[in-house]
N, C-alpha and C positions, 0 to 999 in steps of 0.2 A: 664826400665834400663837406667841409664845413664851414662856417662865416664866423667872420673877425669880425670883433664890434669895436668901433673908433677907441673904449677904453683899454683896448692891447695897442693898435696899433698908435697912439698917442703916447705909452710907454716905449713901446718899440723906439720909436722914432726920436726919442727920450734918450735914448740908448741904455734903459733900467734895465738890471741883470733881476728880474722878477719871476715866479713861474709860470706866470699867462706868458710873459715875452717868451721864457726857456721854451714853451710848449709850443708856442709861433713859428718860432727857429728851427722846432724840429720838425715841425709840416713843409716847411722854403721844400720848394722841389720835391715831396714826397707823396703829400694828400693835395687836394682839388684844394681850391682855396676862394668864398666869394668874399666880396666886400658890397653890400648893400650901397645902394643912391644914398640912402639916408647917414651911413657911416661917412660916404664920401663925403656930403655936405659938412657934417660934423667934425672931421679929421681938418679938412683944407679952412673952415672959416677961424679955425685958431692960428694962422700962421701969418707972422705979422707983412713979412713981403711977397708980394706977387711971385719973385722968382723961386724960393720955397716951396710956394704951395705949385707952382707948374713945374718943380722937380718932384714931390711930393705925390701932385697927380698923375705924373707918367709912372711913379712907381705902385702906385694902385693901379693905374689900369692894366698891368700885368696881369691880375688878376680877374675873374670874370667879375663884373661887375651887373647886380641885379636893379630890378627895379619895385623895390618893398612896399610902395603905398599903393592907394588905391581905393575904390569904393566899398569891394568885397573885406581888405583886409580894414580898412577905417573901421568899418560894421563891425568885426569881428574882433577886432582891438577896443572899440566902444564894449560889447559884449564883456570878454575878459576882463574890462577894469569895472565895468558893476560885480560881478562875480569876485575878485580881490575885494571893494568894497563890504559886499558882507560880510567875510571873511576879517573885515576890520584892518586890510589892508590897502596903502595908499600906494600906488607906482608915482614915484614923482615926476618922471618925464615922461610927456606923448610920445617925444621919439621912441625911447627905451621899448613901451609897451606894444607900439607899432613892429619895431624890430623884432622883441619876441614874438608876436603873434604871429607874424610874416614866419617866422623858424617854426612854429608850431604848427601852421599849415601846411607849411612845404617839408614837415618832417626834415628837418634841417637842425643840424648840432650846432650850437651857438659857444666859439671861444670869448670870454669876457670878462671883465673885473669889474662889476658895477652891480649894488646889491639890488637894482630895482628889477634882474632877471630872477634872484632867488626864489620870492614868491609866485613865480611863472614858472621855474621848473615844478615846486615844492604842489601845485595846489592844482596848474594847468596843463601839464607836460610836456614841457620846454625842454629840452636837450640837454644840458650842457657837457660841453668837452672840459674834462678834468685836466688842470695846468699839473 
């Protein structure tokens, strides 16, 4: 199984001929596929009309859809961004860091294009699926 993070399926849905989207298109029907709560929320709050985003989220919930937060992983995403801080690195988004941390506890490969997972594969090890 792997997880889509909102910055593919944002291009996806884009309809960008990218290699995170190429790499997307080639999972449709083939590997497991989640979408985090947290990507939902992400994917659906940029869409400017209601009926978009409830075409948009019946087309997510096809897939299983997880539930990424929490008090264990908060603790352990708090954790991981001291640990990038000494490191002299900033994750700029909570979400982002929650996202990874949640892949890195669940042993879960992360598809994405958004460089605040880099330093989470690089330092923490975070998964990622090569586009």
């Amino acid at each position: 199984m792997i997880v889509v993070d909102s910055s593919v399926w944002i291009d996806f849905l884009n309809g960008k001929d990218v290699p995170h989207v190429r790499r997307l298109r080639a999972a449709l029907g083939v590997e497991e596929i989640a979408v985090g709560d947290l990507m939902l929320c992400e994917v659906l709050q940029g869409l400017d009309s209601e009926r978009d985003a409830r075409d948009v989220e019946a087309l997510l919930r096809r897939f299983q859809v997880v539930p990424m937060a929490g008090d264990a992983i908060a603790v352990s995403a708090a954790r991981n961004y001291r640990t990038l801080r000494r490191l002299g690195i900033t994750v700029r988004k909570t979400l982002d860091l929650l996202i990874g941390t949640w892949c890195i506890e669940n042993r879960m490969a992360l598809l994405h294009n958004d460089s605040d997972f880099r330093p989470m594969a690089r330092h923490l090890g975070l998964v990622q699926v090569t586009a």
